[in-house]
RODO-2510 file (C-alpha; in nm, 4 decimals, decimal comma):
residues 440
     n   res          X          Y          Z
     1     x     8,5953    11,4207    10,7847
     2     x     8,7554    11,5097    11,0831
     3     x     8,8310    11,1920    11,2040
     4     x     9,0583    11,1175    10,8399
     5     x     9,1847    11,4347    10,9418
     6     x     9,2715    11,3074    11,2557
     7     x     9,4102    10,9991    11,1538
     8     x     9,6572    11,1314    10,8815
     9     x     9,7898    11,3855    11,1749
    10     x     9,8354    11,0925    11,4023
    11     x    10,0215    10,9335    11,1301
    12     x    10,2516    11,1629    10,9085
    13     x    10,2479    11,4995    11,1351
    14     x    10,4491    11,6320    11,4512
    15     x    10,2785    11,8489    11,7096
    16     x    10,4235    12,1471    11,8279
    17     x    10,5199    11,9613    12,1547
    18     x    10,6641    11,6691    12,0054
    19     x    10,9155    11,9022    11,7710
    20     x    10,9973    12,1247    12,1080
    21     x    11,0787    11,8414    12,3019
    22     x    11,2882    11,6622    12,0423
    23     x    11,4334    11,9719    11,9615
    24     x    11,5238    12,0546    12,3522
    25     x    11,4147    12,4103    12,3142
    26     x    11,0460    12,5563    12,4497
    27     x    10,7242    12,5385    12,2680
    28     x    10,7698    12,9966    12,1827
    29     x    11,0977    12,8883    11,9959
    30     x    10,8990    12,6657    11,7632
    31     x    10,6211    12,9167    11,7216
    32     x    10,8697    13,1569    11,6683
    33     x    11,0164    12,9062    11,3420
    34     x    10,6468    12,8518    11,2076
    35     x    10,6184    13,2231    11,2391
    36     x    10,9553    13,3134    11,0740
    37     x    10,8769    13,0294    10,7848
    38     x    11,2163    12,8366    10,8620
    39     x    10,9632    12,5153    10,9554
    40     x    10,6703    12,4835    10,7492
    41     x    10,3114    12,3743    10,9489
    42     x     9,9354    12,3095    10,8531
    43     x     9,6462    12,3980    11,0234
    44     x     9,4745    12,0375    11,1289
    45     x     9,1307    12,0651    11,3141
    46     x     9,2486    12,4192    11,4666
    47     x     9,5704    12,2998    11,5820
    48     x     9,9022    12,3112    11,3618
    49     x    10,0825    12,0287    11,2976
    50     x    10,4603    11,9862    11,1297
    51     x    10,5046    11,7427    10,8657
    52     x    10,7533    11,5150    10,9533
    53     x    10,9446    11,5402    10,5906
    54     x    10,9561    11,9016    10,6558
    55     x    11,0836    11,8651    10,9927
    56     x    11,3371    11,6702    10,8006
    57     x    11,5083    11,9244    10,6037
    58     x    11,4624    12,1701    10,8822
    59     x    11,7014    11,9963    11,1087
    60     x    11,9128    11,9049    10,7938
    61     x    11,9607    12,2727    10,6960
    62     x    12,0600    12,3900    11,0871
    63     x    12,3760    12,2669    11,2536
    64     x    12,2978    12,3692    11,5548
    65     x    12,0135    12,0680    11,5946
    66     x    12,2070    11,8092    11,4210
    67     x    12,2487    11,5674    11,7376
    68     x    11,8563    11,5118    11,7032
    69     x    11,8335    11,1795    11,5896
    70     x    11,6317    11,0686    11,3184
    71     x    11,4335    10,8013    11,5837
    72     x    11,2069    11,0930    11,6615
    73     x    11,0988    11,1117    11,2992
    74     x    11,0466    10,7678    11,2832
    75     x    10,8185    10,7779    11,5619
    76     x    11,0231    10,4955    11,7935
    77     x    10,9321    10,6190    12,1413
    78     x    11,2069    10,7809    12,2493
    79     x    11,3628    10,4141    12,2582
    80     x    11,6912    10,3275    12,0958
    81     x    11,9473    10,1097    12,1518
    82     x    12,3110    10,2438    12,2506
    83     x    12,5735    10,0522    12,2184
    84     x    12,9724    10,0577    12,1134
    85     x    13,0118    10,1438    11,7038
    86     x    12,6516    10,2981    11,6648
    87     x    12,6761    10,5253    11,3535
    88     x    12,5092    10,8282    11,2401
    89     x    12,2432    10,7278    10,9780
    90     x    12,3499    11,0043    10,7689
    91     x    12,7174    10,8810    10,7701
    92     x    12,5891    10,5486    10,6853
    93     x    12,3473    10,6959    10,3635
    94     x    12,5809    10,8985    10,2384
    95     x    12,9322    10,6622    10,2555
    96     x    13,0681    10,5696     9,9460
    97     x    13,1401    10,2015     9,8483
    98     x    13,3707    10,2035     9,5429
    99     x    13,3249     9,8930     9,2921
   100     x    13,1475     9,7798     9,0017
   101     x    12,9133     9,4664     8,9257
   102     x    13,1042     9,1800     8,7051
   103     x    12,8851     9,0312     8,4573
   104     x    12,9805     8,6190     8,5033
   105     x    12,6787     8,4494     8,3161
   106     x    12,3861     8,6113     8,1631
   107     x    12,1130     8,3839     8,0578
   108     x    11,8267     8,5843     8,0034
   109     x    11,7433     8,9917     7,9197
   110     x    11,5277     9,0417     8,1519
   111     x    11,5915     9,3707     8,3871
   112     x    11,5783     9,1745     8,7093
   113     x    11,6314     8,7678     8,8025
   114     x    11,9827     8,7967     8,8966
   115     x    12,2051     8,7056     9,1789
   116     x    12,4821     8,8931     9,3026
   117     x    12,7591     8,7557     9,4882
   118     x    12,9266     8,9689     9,7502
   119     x    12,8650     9,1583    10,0774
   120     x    12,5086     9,2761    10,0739
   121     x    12,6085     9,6073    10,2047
   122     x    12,8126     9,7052     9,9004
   123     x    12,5557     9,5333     9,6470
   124     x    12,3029     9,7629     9,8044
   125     x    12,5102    10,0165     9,7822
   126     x    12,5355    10,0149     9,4357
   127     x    12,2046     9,8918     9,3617
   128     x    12,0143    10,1723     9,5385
   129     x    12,0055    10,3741     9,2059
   130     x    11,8291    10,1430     9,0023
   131     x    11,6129     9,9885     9,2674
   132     x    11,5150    10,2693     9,5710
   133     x    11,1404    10,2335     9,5861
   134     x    11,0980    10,0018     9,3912
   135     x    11,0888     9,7071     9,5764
   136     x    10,7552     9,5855     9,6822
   137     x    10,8629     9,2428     9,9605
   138     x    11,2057     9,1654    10,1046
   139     x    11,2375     8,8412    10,2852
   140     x    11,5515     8,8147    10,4589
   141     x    11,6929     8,5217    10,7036
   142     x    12,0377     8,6903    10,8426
   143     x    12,2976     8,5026    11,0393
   144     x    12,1432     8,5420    11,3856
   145     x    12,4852     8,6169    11,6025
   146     x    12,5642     8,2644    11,7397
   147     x    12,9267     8,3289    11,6645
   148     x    12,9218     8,0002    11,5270
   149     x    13,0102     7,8200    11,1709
   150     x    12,7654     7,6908    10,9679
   151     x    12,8024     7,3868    10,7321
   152     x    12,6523     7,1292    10,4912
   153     x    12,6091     6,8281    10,5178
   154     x    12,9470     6,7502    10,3842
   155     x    13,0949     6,9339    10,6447
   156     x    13,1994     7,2353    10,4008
   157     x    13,1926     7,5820    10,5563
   158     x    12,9061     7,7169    10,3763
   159     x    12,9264     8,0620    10,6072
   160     x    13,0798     8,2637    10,9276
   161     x    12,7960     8,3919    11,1596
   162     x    13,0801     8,5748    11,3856
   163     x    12,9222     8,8713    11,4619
   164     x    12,7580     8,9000    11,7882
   165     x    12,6494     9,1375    12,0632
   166     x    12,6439     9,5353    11,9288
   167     x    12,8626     9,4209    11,6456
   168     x    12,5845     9,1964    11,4878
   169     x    12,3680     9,4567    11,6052
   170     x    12,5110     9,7559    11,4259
   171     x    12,5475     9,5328    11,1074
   172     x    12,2177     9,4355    11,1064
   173     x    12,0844     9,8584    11,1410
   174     x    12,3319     9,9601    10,8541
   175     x    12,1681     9,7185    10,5715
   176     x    11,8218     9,7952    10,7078
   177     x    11,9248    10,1337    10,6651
   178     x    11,9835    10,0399    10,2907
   179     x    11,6390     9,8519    10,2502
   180     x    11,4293    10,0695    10,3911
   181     x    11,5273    10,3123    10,0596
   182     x    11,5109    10,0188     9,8304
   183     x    11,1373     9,9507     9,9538
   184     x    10,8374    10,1153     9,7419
   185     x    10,4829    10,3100     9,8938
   186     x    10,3374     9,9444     9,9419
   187     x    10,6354     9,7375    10,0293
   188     x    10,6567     9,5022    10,3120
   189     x    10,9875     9,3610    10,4722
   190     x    10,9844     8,9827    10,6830
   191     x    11,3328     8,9776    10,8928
   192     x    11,3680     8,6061    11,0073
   193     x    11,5474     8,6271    11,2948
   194     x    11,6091     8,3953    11,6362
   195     x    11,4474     8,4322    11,9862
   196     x    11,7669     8,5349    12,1555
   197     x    11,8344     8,8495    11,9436
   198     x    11,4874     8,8952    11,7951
   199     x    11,3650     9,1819    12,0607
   200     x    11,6818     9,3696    11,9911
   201     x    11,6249     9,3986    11,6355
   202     x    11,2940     9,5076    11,6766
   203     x    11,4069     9,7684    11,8264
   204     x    11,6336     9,8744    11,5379
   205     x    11,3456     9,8156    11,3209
   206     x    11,1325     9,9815    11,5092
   207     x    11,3786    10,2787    11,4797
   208     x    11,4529    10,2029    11,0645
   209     x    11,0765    10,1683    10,9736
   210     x    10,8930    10,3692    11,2399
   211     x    10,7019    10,1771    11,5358
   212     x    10,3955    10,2699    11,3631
   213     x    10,4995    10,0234    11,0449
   214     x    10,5044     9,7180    11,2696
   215     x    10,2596     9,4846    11,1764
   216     x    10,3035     9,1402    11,3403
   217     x    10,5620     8,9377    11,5351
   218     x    10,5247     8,5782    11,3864
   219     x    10,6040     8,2922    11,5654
   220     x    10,7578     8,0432    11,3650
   221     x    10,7286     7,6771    11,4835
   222     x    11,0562     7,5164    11,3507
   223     x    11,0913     7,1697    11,4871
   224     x    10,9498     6,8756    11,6558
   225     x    10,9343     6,9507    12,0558
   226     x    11,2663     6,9039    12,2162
   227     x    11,3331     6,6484    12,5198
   228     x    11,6472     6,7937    12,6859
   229     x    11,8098     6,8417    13,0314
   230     x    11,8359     7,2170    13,0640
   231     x    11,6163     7,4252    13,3753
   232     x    11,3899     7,5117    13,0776
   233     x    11,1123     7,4984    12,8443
   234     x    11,2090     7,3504    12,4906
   235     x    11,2732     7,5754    12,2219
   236     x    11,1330     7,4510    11,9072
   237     x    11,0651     7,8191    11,7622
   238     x    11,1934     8,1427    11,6477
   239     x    11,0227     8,4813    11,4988
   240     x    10,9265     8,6537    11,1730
   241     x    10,9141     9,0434    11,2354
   242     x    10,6899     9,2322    10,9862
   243     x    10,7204     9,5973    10,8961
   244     x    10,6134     9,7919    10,5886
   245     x    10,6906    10,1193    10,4652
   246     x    10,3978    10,2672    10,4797
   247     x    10,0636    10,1240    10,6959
   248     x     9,7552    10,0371    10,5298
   249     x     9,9207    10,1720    10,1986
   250     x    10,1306     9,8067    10,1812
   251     x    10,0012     9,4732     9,9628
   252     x     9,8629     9,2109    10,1664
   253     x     9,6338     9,0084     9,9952
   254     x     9,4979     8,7910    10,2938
   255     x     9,5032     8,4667    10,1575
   256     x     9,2768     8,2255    10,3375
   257     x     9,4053     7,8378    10,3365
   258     x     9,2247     7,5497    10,4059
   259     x     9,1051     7,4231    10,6742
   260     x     9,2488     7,1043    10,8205
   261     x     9,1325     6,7565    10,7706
   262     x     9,0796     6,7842    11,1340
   263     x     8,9275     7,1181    11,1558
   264     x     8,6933     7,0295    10,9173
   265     x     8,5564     6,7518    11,0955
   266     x     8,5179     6,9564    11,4404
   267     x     8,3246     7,2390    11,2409
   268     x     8,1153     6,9909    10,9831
   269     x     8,0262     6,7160    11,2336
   270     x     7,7076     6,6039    11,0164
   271     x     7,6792     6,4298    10,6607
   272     x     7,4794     6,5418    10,3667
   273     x     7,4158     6,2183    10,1759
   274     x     7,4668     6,4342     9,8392
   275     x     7,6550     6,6968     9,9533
   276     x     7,8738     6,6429    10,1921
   277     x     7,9755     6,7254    10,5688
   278     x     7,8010     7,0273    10,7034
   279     x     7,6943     7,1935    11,0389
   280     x     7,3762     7,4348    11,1122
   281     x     7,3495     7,8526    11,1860
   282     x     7,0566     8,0181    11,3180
   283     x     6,8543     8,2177    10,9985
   284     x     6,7564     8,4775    11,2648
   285     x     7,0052     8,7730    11,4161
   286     x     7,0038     9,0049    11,7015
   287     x     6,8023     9,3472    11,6326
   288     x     6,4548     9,4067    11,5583
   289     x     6,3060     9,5089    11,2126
   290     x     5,9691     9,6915    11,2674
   291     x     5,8530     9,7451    10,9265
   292     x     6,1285     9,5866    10,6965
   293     x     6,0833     9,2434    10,5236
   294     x     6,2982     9,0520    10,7403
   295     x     6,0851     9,1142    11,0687
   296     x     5,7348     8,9883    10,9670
   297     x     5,6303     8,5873    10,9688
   298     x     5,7123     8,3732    10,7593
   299     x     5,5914     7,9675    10,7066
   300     x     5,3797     8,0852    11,0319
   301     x     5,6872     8,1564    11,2635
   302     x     5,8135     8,4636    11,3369
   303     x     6,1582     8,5900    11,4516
   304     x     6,2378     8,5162    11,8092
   305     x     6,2026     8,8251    12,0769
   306     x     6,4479     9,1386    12,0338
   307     x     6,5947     8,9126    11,6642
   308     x     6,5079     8,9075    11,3209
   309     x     6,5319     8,7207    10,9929
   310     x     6,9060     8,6739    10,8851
   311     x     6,7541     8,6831    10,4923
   312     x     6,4345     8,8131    10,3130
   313     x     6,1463     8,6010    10,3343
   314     x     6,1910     8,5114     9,9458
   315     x     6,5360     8,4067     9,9851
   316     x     6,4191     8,1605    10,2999
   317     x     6,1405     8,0332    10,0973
   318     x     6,4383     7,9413     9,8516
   319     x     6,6532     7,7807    10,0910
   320     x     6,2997     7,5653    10,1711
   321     x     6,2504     7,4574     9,8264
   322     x     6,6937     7,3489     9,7537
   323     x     6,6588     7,1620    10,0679
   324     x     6,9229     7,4207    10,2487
   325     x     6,7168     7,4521    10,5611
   326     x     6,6989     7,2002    10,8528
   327     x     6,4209     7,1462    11,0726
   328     x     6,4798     7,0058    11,4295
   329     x     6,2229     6,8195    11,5978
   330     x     6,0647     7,1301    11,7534
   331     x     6,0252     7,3219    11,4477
   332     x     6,2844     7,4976    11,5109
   333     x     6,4733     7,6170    11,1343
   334     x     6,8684     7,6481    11,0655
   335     x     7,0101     7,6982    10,7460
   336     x     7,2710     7,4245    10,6568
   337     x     7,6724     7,5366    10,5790
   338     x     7,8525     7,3100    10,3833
   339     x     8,2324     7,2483    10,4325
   340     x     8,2800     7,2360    10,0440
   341     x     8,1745     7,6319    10,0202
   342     x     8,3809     7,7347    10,3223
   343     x     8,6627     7,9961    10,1963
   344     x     8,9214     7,8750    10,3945
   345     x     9,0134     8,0306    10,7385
   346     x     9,2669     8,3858    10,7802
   347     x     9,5951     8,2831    10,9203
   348     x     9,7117     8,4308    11,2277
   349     x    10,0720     8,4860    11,3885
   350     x    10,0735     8,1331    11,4870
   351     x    10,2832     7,9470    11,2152
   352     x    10,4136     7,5480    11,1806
   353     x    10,6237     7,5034    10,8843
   354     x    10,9228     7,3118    10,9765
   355     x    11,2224     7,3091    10,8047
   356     x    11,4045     6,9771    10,6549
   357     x    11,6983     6,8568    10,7700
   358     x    12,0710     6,9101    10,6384
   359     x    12,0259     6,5907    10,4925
   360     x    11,7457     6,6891    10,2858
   361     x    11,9081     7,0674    10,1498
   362     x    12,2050     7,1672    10,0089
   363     x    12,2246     7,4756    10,2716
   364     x    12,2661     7,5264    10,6220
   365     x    11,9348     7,7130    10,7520
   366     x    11,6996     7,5993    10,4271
   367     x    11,3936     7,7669    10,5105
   368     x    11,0725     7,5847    10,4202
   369     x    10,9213     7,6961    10,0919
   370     x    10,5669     7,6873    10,2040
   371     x    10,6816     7,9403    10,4824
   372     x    10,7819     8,1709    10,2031
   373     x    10,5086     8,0774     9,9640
   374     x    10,2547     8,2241    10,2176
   375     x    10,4721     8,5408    10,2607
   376     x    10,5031     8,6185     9,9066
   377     x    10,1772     8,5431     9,8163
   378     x    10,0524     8,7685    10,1267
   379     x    10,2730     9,0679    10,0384
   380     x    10,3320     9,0392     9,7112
   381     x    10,2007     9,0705     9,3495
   382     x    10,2331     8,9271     8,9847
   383     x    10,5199     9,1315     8,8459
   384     x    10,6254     9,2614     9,2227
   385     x    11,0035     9,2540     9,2813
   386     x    11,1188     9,0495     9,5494
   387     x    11,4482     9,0885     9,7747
   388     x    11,6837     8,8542    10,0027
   389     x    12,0040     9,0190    10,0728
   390     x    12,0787     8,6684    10,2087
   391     x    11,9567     8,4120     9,9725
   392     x    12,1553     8,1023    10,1098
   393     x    11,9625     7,8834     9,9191
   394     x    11,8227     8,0894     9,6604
   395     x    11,4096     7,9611     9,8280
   396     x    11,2953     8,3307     9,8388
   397     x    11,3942     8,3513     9,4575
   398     x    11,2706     8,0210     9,3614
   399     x    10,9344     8,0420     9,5086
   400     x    10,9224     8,4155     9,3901
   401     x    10,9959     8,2818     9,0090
   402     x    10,7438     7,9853     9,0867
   403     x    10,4567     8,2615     9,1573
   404     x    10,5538     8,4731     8,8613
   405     x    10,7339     8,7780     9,0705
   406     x    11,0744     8,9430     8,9804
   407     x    11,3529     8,9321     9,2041
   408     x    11,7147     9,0047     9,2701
   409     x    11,9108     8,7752     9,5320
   410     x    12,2553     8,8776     9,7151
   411     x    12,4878     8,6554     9,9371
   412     x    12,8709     8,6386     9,9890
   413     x    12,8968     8,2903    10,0657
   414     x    13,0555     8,0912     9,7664
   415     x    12,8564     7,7612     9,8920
   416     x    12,5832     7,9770     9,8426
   417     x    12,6280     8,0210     9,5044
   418     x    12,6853     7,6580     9,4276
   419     x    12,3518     7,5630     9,6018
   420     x    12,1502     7,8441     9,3872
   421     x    12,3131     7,7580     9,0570
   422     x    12,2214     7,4024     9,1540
   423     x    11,8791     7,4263     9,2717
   424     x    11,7750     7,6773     8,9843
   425     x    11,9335     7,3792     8,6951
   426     x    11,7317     7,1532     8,8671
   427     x    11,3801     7,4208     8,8566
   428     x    11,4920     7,5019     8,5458
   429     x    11,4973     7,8680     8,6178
   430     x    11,6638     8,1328     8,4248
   431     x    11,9100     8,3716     8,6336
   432     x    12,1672     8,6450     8,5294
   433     x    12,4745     8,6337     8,7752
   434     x    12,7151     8,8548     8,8950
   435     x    12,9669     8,9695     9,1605
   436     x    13,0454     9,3063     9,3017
   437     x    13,4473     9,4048     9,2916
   438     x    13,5599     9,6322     9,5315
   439     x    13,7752     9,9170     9,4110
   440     x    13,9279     9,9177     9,7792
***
């Protein structure tokens, strides 16, 4: 009991310390709030500990404490990044876009499965109401500040990626701002984002979502090895950065996949006649059994020294009998593993899914849909709704319809609104559209 106690202070409680030093002001001054009742605390394991929603509304409510910044809260580490045009979070909550969504083609009544075209800030904006925590996955693949213009394959601009340095920086924090509200208990959010910017970002996630909510940093391999004449290594990947709201209250299903053609031939190397490729475990495991079942003899051998018998005798007498146990020449028993039962292998931070070239897509930046497939799948379920405040494409939504999720997609780019009404005619998927109009 005390160690859940423990764990849930670690997690969603200040100590006294931590709210005096953020605070600037001596550990007696915070006593002297507890005491006073102008900051609420609970007793944890004989110590008290502040709750950081509570903490919250205490610096909310006093003026005189309102250059804290919300990273403490968070639980960042003190670390933030400063740089030219940084705004207040609570200016950037609280400012008012004025506008209204224009309905251009409705093809279905369904409450989500819509696209909205125009800047993703705005759309949030206005979305927030119907959406904030309801969201359980966003996928998003920003522009990733190469000040450069991207276009299809017939050369037409299909969008600006301008913004660099603190600029793209700052616009980046504002809409993640915006999605942390729209995410629910259990959401998750993948940010898709390049090498050279990637670390900065985390950073500004780290501040957004809390350090604490950082799960992985997935490296994405992206192309075939490069062969060029730089002073350094090729670059043939970038990164996925995974956060959720809340840690070990978010989805993740933990699909296992397959293993390879080749994988299965390293771990099967020998050939059942009837049933396939296999390979051999001991039936005995470290510890000894004095008096149970699985430490006495059986078919006249007994467990090795300081092991004992992976299964009840009964169930190795069964194994006998199907043929499921192999004898070497020494008498020595394994139990055989066969490469058709194997439930496929957990997938680690290592990932190769390579996108197509701009002669295969109708979009600069395509990402591959098996990439998203395993995200969605991961972090998602039946009925979840799905986000991509930058749907290019439209893949996220596609894939999302494909595996029977909701979702709502957002972009400003006109070309990307021609390549999702194109590649949803050709899936045959239903979408309402719309565009926001600025009041301005």
């Amino acid at each position: 009991m005390q160690s859940n106690n423990y764990n849930m202070a670690s997690k969603n409680f200040l100590t006294i310390e931590e709210v005096a030093d953020t605070l600037s002001v001596t550990r007696q001054t915070v006593s002297k709030y507890i005491r006073e009742k102008e900051l609420n605390a609970v007793r944890i394991n004989k110590n008290y500990r502040i709750p950081y929603k509570d903490f919250e509304n205490f610096i909310n409510r006093n003026t005189t404490v309102s250059d804290v910044e919300t990273i403490y809260l968070k639980k960042s580490r003190n670390c933030l990044l400063g740089y030219e045009g940084r705004v207040d979070e609570n200016e950037i909550l609280n400012y008012r876009v004025n506008g209204a969504f224009q309905e251009n083609e409705i093809n279905h009544q369904l409450r989500y499965n819509k696209f909205i075209s125009g800047d993703n800030f705005s759309v949030l904006k206005h979305l927030l109401p119907n959406i904030q925590e309801k969201v359980d996955l966003i996928y998003i693949d920003p522009p990733f500040g190469t000040g450069q213009d991207y276009v299809n394959i017939n050369n037409d601009l299909a969008y600006n990626d301008t913004l660099v340095n603190h600029e793209f920086l700052e616009f980046m924090r504002k809409r993640l701002m915006l999605l942390r509200k729209c995410l629910s208990d259990q959401g998750s959010i993948y940010l898709h984002i390049d090498k050279k910017l990637g670390h900065y970002v985390k950073i500004i996630m780290d501040e957004v979502f809390g350090y604490n909510n950082f799960i992985n940093d997935i490296t994405r391999i992206k192309c075939n090895p490069k062969n060029f004449a730089r002073n350094a290594y090729g670059n043939y990947s970038d990164m996925i950065l995974f956060y959720v709201k809340n840690r070990d209250l978010n989805i993740f299903n933990d699909i296992k996949e397959p293993l390879s053609e080749e994988e299965v031939n390293n771990f099967f190397p020998k050939v059942h006649s009837r049933l396939g490729k296999y390979t051999t475990n001991p039936l005995h495991a470290p510890g000894i059994t004095i008096d149970g079942d699985t430490g006495q003899e059986w078919n006249g051998l007994k467990p090795p020294k300081g092991r004992h018998w992976r299964y009840s005798r009964e169930e190795l007498t069964r194994l006998d009998m199907e043929g499921l146990i192999e004898w070497s020449e020494t008498g020595n028993p394994r139990k055989m593993v066969f490469a058709k039962d194997h439930k496929g292998k957990k997938v680690q931070d290592v990932w190769e899914f390579k996108d197509k070239g701009l002669s295969y897509v109708n979009y600069p930046t395509q990402k591959n849909h098996d990439l998203l497939k395993r995200i969605i799948l991961n972090s998602s379920n039946e009925g979840s709704l799905v986000l991509d405040c930058f749907a290019g494409s439209g893949g996220t939504l596609l894939v999302a319809n494909r595996l029977r999720r909701q979702w709502i997609g957002i972009d400003n780019s006109l070309k990307s609104l021609e390549a999702i009404k194109e590649n949803f005619s050709k899936a045959k998927v239903k979408c309402n559209y719309f565009s926001f109009v600025s009041f301005d």
